[in-house]
N, C-alpha and C positions, 0 to 999 in steps of 0.2 A: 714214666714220669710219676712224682709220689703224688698223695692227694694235694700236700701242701703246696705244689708249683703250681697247680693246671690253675687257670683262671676262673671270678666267678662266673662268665659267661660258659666256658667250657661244663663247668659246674652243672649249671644250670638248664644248657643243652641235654646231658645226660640226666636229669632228676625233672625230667618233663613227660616221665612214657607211663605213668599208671596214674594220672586223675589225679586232683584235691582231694584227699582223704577227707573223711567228713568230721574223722577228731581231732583234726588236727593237727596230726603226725606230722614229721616229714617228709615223705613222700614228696615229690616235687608235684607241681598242677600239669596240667596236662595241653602244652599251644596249641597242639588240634584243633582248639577250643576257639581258638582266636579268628579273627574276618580278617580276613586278608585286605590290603591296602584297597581296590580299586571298592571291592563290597563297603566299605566302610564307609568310603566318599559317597556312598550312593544313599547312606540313613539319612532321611531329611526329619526336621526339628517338630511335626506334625502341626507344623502350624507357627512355631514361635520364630521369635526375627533370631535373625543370627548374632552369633554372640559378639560379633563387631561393633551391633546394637545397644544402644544405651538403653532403649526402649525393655530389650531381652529382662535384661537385672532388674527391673522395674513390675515386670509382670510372668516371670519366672516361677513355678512352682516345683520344678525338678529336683529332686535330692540332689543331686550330685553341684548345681547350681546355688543353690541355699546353701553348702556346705561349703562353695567356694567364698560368697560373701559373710557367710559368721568366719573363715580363717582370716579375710581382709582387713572385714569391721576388728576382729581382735584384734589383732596385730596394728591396728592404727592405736587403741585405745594402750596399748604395751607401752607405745611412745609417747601418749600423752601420760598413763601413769610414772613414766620412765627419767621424764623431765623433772616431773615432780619432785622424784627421788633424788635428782642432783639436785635441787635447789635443797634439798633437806641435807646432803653431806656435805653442800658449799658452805652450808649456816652451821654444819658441826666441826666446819676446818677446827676451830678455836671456840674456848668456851665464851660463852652468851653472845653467840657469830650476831654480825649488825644487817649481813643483806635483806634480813626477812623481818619486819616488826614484826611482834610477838603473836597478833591477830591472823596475820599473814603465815606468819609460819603452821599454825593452828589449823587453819584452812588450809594449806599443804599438805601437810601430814596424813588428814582427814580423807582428802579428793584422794591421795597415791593410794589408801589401804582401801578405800570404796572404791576405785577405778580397779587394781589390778585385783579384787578378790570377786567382783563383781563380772567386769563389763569386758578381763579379758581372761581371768584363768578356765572358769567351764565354757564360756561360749568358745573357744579358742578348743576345748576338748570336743565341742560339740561340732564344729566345724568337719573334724576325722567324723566323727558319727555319722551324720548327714550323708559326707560322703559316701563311707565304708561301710555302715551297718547294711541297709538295703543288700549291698555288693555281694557280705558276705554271709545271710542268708537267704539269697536268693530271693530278694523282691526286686521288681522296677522299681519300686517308690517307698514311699512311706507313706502307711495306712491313710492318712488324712491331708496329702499334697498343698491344699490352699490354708490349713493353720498351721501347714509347717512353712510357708514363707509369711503369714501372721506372726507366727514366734519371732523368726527373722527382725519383720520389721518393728512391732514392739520392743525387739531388741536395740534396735538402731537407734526409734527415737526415743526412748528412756537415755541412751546414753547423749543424746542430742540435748535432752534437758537438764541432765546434769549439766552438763556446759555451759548451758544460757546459766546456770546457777550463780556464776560466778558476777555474770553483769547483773546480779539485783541485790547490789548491798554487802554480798558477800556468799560463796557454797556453807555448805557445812562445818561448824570449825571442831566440834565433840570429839573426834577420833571417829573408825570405822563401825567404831563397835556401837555408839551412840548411848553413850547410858546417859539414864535420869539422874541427876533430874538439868542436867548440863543441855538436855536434849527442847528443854521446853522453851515458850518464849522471852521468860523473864531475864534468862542469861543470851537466848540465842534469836533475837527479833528480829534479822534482816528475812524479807523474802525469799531471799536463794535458798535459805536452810529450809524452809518449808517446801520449794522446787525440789530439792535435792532429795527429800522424803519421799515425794508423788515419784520423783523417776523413780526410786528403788520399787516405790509401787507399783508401775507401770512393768520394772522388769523381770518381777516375781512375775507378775500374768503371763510374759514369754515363757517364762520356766514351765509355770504351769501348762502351757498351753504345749509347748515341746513334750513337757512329760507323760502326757496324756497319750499324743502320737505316740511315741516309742513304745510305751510299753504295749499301745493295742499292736502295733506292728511286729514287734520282734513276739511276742508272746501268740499272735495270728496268722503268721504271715512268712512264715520260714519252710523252705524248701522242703518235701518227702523226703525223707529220711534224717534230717537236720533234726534231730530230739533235742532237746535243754541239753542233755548230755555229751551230746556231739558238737554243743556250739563253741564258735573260737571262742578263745579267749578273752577279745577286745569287745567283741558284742556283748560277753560276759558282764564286764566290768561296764559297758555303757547299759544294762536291764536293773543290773543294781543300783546305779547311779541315780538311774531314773526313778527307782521306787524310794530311793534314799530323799530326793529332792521333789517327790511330791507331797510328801510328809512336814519337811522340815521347811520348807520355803513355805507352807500353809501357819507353820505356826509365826514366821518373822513378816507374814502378809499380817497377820491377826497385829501383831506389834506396830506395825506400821501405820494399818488402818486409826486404833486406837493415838497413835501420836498425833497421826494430821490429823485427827479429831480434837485433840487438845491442843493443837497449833493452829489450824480456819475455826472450827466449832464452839471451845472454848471450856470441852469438856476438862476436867481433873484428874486421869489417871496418875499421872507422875508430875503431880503438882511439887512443888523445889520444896514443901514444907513435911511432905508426907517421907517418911522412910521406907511404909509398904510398897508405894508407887516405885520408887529407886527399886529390891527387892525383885517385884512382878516384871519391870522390864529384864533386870538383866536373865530372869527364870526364861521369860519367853524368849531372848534374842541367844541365849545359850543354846535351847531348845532345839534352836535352827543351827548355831555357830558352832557345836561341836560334831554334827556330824556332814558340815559343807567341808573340814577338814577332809574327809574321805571322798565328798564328793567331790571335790578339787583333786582328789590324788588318785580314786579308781580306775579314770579315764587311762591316766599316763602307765597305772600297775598294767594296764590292757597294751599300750600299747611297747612298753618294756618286753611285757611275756611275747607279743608277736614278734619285734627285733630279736629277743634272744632265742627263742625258737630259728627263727631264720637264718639268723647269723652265727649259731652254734651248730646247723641242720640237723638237731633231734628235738623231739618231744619236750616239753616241760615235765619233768619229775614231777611225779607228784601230781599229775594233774587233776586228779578228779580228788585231793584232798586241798589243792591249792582253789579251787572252786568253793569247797567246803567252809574253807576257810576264811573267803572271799563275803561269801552269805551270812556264817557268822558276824565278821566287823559290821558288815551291817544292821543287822539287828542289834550287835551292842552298841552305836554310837549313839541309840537315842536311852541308854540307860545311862551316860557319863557327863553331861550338861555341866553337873554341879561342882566339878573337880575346876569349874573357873568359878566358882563363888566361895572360895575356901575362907576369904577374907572376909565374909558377911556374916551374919548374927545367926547361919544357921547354925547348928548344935551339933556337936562333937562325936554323934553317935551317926550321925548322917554325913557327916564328914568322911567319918571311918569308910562306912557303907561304901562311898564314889571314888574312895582312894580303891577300896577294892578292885571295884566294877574297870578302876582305870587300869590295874596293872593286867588285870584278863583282858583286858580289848587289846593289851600288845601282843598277849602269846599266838595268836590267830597271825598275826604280822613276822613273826619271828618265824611262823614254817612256811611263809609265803619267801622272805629274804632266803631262807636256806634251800629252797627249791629253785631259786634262781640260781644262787651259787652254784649247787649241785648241775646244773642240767648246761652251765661253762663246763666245769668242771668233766660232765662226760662225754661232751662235743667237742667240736672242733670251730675255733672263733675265728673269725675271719671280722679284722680292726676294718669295718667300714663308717663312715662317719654316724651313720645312725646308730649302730652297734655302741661307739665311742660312747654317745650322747646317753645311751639306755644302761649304759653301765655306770656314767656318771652320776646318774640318779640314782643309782642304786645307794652308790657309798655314800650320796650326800645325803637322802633316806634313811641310812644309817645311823649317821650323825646327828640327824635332827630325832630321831627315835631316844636314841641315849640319851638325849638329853635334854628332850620332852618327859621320862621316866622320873630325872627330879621334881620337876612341875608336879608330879602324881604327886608326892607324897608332901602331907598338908603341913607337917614340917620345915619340909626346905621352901614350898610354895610362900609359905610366911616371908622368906627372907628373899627370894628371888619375884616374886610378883611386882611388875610395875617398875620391872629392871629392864637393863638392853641383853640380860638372857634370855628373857620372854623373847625380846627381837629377834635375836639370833636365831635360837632354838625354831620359832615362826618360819622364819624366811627358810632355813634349812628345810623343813618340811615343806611346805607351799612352794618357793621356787625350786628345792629339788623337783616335783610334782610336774613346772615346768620346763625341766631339763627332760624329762621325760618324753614331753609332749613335742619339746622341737626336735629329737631324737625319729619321732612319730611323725614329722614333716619332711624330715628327709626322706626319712621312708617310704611314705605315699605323694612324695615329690613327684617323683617319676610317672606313678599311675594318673595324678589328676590333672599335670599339664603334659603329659607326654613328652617331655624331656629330660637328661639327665643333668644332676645337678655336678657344679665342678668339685672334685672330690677332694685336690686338695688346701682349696678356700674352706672345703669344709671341715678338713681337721684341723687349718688353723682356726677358724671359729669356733673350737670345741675346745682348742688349748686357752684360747684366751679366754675365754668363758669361765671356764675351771679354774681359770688362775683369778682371774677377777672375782670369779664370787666366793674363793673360802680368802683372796684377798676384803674382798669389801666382810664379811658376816663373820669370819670366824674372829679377830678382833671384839668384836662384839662381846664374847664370853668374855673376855682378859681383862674390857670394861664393863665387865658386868654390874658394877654400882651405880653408871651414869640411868640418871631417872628417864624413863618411859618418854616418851613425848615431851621433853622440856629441852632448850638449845645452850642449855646454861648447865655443865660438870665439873667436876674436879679439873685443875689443871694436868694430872700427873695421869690424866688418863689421853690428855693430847695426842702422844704419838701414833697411840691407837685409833684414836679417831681419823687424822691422818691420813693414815695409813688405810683405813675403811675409803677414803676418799675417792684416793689413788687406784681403788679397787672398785671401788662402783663407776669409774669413767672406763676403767679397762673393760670392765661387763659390757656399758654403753656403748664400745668401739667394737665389741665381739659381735652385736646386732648390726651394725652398719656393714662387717664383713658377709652377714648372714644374708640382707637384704640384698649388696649389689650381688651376690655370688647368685641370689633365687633369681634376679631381675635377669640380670644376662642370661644365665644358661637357658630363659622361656624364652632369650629372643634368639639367641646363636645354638645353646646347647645342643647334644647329640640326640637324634631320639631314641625314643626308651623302647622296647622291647615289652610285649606282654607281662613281663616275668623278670624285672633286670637284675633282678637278685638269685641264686641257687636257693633252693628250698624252699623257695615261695610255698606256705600251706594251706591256704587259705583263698576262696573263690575269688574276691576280686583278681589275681593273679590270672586267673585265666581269659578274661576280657581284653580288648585292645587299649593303649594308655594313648589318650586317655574314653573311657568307654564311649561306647554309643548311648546315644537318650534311652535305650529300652533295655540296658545293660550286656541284656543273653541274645545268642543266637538263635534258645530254645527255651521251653522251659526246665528251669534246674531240675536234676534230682539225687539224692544219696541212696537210693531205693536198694542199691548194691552194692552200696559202702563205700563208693570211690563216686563221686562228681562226675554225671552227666548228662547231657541233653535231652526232653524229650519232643517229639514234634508237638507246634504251637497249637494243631488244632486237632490231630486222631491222640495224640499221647504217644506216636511210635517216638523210639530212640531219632534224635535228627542228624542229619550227616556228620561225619567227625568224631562222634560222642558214642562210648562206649555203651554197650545194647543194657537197658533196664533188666534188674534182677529175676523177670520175670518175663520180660517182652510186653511189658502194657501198662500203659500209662496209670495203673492204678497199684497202691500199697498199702497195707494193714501200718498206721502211724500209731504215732502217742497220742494222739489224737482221733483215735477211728479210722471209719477208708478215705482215704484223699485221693480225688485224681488231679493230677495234672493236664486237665484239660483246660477249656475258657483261654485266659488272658489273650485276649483280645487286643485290636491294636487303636481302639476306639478311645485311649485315655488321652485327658487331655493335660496340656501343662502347662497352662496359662491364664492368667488371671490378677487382674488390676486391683481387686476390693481387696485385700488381704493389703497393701500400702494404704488403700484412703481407708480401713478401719482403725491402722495404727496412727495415722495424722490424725483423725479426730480425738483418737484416745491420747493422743499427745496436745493438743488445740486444747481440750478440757480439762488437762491437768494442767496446761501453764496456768489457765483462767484461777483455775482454782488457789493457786496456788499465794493469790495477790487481790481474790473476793476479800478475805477482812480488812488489809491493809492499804491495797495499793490504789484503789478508786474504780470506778463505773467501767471502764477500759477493761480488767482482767475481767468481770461478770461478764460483758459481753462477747469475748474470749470464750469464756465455759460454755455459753450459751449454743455459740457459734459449732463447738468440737461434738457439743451433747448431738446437734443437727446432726452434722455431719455423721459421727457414730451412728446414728436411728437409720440416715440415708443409704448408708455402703453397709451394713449389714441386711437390710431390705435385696440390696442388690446381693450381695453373697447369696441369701438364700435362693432369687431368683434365678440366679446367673446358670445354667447348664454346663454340667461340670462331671466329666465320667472320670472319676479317681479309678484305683485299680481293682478289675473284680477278678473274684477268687473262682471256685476253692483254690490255698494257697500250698497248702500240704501238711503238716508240721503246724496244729493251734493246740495243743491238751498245755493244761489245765481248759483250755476256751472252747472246744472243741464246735458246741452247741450254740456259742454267743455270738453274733453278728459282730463286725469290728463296730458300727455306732453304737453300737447297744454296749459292748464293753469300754469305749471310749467315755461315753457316761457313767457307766460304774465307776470309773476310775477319777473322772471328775468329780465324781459323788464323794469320793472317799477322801479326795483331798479337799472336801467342802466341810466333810467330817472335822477334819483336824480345826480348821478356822473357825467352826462355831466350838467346838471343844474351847479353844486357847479364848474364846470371848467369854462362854462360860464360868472356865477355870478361871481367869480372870475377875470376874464379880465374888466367885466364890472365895480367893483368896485375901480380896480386899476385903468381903464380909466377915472373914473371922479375924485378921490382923486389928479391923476396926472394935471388932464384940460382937458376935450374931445376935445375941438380943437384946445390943445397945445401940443397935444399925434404926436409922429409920425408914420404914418400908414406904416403898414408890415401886406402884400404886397403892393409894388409899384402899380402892372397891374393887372386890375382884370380877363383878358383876361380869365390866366392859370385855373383861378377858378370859370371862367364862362365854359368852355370846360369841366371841371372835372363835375361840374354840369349834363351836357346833358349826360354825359357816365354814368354819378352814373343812371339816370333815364331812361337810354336806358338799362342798366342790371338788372333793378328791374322788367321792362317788361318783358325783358327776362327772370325773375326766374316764371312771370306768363305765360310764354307761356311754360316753364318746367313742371306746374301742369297740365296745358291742356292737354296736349302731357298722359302726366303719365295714366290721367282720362278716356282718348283715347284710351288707350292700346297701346300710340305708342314710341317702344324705343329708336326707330331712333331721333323721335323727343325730347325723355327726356335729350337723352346724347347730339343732336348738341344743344338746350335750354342752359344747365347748362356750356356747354361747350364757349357760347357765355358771358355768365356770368363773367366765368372766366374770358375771354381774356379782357372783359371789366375791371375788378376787374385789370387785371394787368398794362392794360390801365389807369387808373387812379392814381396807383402807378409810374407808369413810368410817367407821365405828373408832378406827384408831385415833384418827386425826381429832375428833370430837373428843377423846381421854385424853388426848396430848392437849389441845385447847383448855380444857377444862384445868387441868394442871399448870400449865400457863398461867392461867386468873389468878391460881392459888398462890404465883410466886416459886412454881418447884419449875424448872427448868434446865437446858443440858449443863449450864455454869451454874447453877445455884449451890450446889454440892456432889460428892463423891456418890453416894446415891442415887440420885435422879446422873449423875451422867450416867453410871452404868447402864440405869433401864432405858434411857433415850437411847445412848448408843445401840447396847443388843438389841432391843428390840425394832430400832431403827435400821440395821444390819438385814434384819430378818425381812423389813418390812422393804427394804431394796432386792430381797429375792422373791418378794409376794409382786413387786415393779416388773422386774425383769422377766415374770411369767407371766404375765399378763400382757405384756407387749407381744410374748412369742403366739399367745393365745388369741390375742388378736388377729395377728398374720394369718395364724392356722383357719381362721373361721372364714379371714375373706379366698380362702384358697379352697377349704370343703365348701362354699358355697357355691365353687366352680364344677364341684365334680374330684376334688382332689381326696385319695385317703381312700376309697372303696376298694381299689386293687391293690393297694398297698397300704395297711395301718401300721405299721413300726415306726412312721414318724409321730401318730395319736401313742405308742404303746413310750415312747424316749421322752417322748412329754412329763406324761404320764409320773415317769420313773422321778425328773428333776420333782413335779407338782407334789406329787405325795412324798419326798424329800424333804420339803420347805413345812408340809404340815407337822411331820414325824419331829422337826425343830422348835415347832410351837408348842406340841405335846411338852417339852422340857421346860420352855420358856415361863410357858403358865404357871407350874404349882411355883416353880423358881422365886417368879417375880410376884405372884396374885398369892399365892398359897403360905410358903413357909417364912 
């Protein structure tokens, strides 16, 4: 029989006898691996209700469970942006279509490019993450289990408040991208546009708070012998993703912050009269919005290279330059912001500079597409629907590359800016990105509900797909003159339009095949097999579909270069699992010696506070959101959420909570850093950016304005030379707390922290007396572009001098108990945020008192 008859299960029978390769390869994984049906029945939930349970999704912290509800919440919110979209091509049937008044359509437009760029195309990547990454680095969980069903739910209810948005007046009507000065209230007063600001704020902090997890985890937390070098390729593309979006979401938090400041507070950044204001937002929302393009599209390049690995069964070409390559884009997407500001008054010579920067960020993309091609090309492909799906994106990647390449250049950008080639060109990139990703659903279809999906609902879902989307977007080029966001064109571009109609209900109808074809086959389909595909390379493949709560039979190892078990508690090899490189559960890593000993079966995964910290944080942005306008009702709203937040963080920290302990195998660069302790680094650094972008902010209004025609706020630098010496006398103090702790001595942890404090309040009371005083004078956050800056910043600042002082609190009534003597690394993470906040003020000072 040739290779081309025998089936993929035959296939994959035979490509199952030498282990998961740890690069990659293909090699097939190894079912050995897997629990047999009656063992499998027998893992109980350690505690959590069963997933029949509503209760379960509610207080859930398991990756594999968080991953199943960011794929749900996406995929609802696909439909709600999806609606959208037809009410946008019913209003383009004919020019200046009547179904939508003008307002109305405005806010359509707005909600579909905020809903699907937002709330389903990463979370929807992140959903595979959740699931997968853990799987295939060989962790149970991710590092930080309770802010990873935090992320979740901040997720859920950001996208809950955009919704209310629309019952207060009106959502957002500016477009996704929100520029000034369209953004402010003079043009945009209903309530909802201010809700609709808080949620995107609210759903930066999941980002944030996801991006923190991943990277302590995949960087901490990967199996013996699993090096950065050996990692698949989708966890690849989810470590970059994450550094890409802890970067870049800090600077459109900074943007954001700054708005709802000028929308409740009444500050002036992008006041409708100022030009620098228009300017500074779109610098900052660029900042962020040119390299969410990569973050939206990483996910799906990760999980393309795993289908085509799989379904070609060899190696990706190339791969350790397609890596390289990989890291590159990354780091260029935050030199290229400006190649969307080609239309603004910046100068010809910086223009040049980002036309440049833009056509190098493609060459890095051009040997990642050719390394795909190539690695078809010397395999052998086998047309399964995910296959379909990951090649589809490829060529529609393609397409949206070419001809995003005009957009580079500042010449044609002139004539195409604020055309439907921008549209085109968009959609081709970004829902290519998504064809990717439901490519990437097929595929770990199988693993996460253990069943198989009906294969050939699912090639027609792929044909109509394909036919509906270069129906609906490729038109778009042919009317490329009809203006950006407006319902009103040329007539002679009709047909076209049309025609885009008739193509975005066929897209519409390809989802409905997609949805009954996933629904049935979880309820009748066949089930899945460890492995349903040949060539599986990669670790989750060797677990049962869909896993058990503690993922392994053992713990991982690559120690011998091929995937396997070692025992849970001496480190010998565990039944099944091909014998460690060595016979013992320890190995010289990239990281030093790792053993695979510990993980223990003591973690827990379960927990309520991480829902009622995201309700409150939801409860106090609605409030907020309707304190200047809407009457007494939304204050007491804020008030309500602000409780609630103090209450369920209170409990978080109380609540008993054993996440996963190590050693994990596999942490260099970390090798030395505890995962909290680097989970604050990495907080830290994306805190970095946010006071950077409020900084950079003052400073660029200060020269657009005249720096020594600016008038300075503060008058005396007296207040903020004193505030000074106290921020630095409390940062000693938090180091004379660890001493004390290190010492054994409690007297001294609690009067330490306790010195802290009165400092900390000390410095707010010195504040508040300069802000009064300024007050009397008439300089306030509305009086001018001046005093907003220094209220704002230094008002920013003075909400991280809050937020430590709360936690400083908790700590004292806790060392007065006795807490912190056996263990100080909670005094030393303190420590680290406190002198953090002071090293800010250092800036702040000569900033604002000095020059």
């Amino acid at each position: 029989m040739s290779d081309e008859e025998r089936t993929d299960e035959e296939r994959t029978d035979e490509g199952r006898t030498d282990g998961g390769r740890a690069d990659g390869g293909h090699a097939g994984v190894g079912s050995e691996f897997a629990l047999p049906v009656e063992e499998r029945e027998a893992v109980t939930d350690h505690g959590l209700p069963s997933k029949a349970s509503i209760r379960r999704w509610f207080v859930t912290t398991n990756h594999k469970d968080v991953g199943v509800l960011y794929l749900v919440t996406s995929l609802f919110f696909l439909v709600f942006g999806g609606v959208l979209a037809l009410l946008i091509r019913l209003q383009l049937l004919e020019p200046g279509g009547t179904l939508l008044s003008g307002g109305a359509y405005n806010q359509t437009v707005s909600a579909h490019g905020l809903l699907m760029v937002f709330w389903f195309l990463s979370p929807f990547a992140f959903g595979f993450a959740n699931y997968v990454v853990p799987l295939q680095i060989g962790a149970k969980d991710l590092a930080f289990p309770r802010l990873n069903a935090l992320s979740y739910w901040l997720y859920l209810f950001s996208g809950v408040l955009f919704g209310i948005s629309f019952f207060q007046g009106g959502t957002f009507s500016g477009g996704w991208t929100m520029y000034a000065p369209l953004n402010v209230p003079i043009y945009m007063p209903d309530v909802g546009a201010t809700t609709a600001i808080l949620a995107l704020v609210l759903f930066v902090a999941s980002v944030t708070v996801g991006s923190v997890n991943f990277i302590t985890t995949i960087h901490r937390m990967r199996a013996e012998g699993m090096t950065l070098r050996r990692m698949p390729l989708f966890t690849w593309t989810i470590l970059l993703t994450v550094w890409m979006m802890l970067f870049a979401f800090a600077a459109l938090l900074a943007a954001l912050l700054i708005l709802s400041s000028d929308r409740i507070l009444g500050t002036t950044y992008f006041h409708a009269t100022d030009h620098a204001g228009s300017l500074l937002w779109a610098h900052l929302f660029w900042f962020f919005g040119h390299p969410e393009v990569y973050i939206v599209f990483f996910p799906a390049l990760g999980a393309m290279a795993e289908i085509f690995q799989t379904f070609t069964g060899r190696r990706i070409v190339g791969r350790k330059w397609f890596i390289a390559a990989m890291v590159l884009v990354a780091l260029q997407s935050f030199a290229v912001w400006m190649h969307h500001m080609f239309l603004t008054s910046i100068n010809l010579q910086i223009k040049t500079l980002f036309m440049a920067t833009t056509i190098g960020i493609s060459l890095p993309f051009d040997l990642m597409v050719f390394a795909l091609i190539y690695t078809m090309i010397k395999g052998r492909i086998r047309f399964r629907t995910p296959f379909l799906f990951a090649f589809g994106a490829l060529v529609l990647f393609i397409l949206g590359g070419i001809t995003g390449v005009f957009l580079g250049a500042v010449v044609l950008d002139y004539e195409f800016r604020g055309t439907y080639w921008v549209v085109a060109h968009f959609h081709y990139v970004m829902v290519g990105g998504v064809t990717g990703l439901i490519g990437g659903l097929y595929y770990w279809y199988p693993k996460i509900t253990g069943k198989m999906y009906d294969e050939f609902l699912g090639k027609v879902h792929f044909a109509t797909y394909f036919v509906g989307f270069n129906l609906l977007y490729f038109p778009m080029f042919l009317a490329w003159e009809t203006p950006r966001r407006v319902f009103d064109y040329p007539p002679a571009f009709t047909p076209w339009h049309q025609l885009a109609t008739v193509g975005a209900f066929l897209l519409g109808a390809s989802f409905l095949v997609m949805f009954y074809n996933l629904y049935a086959s979880l309820a009748t389909g066949e089930d899945a097999d460890a492995c349903p595909w040949a060539y599986g390379t990669t670790a989750e493949w060797t677990v049962p579909s869909p896993p058990p709560l503690d993922n392994y039979p053992g713990v991982p190892s690559y120690s011998g270069g091929s995937l396997h078990f070692l025992d849970e508690v001496r480190g010998r090899p565990a039944s099944g699992g091909a014998p460690a490189a060595d016979g013992s559960g320890e190995t010289e890593t990239d990281g030093g010696t790792a053993t695979a000993v510990d993980h223990d079966h003591g973690e827990s995964h379960a927990s309520i506070w991480p829902f009622g910290i995201a309700l409150g944080a939801f409860l106090a942005l609605l409030g907020l959101s309707g304190v200047r306008d809407a009457g007494p009702a939304y204050v007491g709203l804020a008030v309500a959420g602000g409780a609630l937040l103090i209450y369920t963080f209170v409990g978080l920290a109380r609540e008993r909570f054993h996440g996963p302990a190590g050693p994990f195998g596999e942490s260099w660069p970390f090798a030395r850093v505890e995962n909290t302790k680097l989970g604050m680094w990495v907080f830290l650094a994306s805190d970095v950016v946010l006071f950077g972008a409020f900084i950079g902010s003052y400073v660029f209004i200060r020269v657009a304005f005249g720096w020594q025609a600016w008038h300075v706020v503060p008058h005396d630098p007296i207040p903020g030379l004193l505030n000074t010496y106290i921020l630095l006398t409390s940062s000693f103090a938090v180091v004379l707390a660890l001493v004390a702790a290190e010492k054994g001595s409690r007297a001294g942890v609690v009067t330490s922290l306790l010195v802290t404090f009165l400092l900390g309040v000390g410095f707010l009371v010195n504040k508040g007396i300069e802000w009064y005083a300024l007050y009397q004078e008439g300089e306030w956050l509305s009086t001018s572009i001046e005093t907003s800056t220094f209220f704002l910043t230094t008002g920013l600042h003075g909400a991280h001098v809050v937020v430590g002082l709360l936690i400083v609190l908790y700590m004292i009534a806790r060392a007065w108990r006795g807490a912190y003597l056996d263990d100080e690394r909670p005094v030393e993470y303190f420590g680290l945020y406190w002198h953090f906040v002071d090293i800010v003020w250092l800036f702040l000072f000569p900033l604002f008192y000095i020059l």
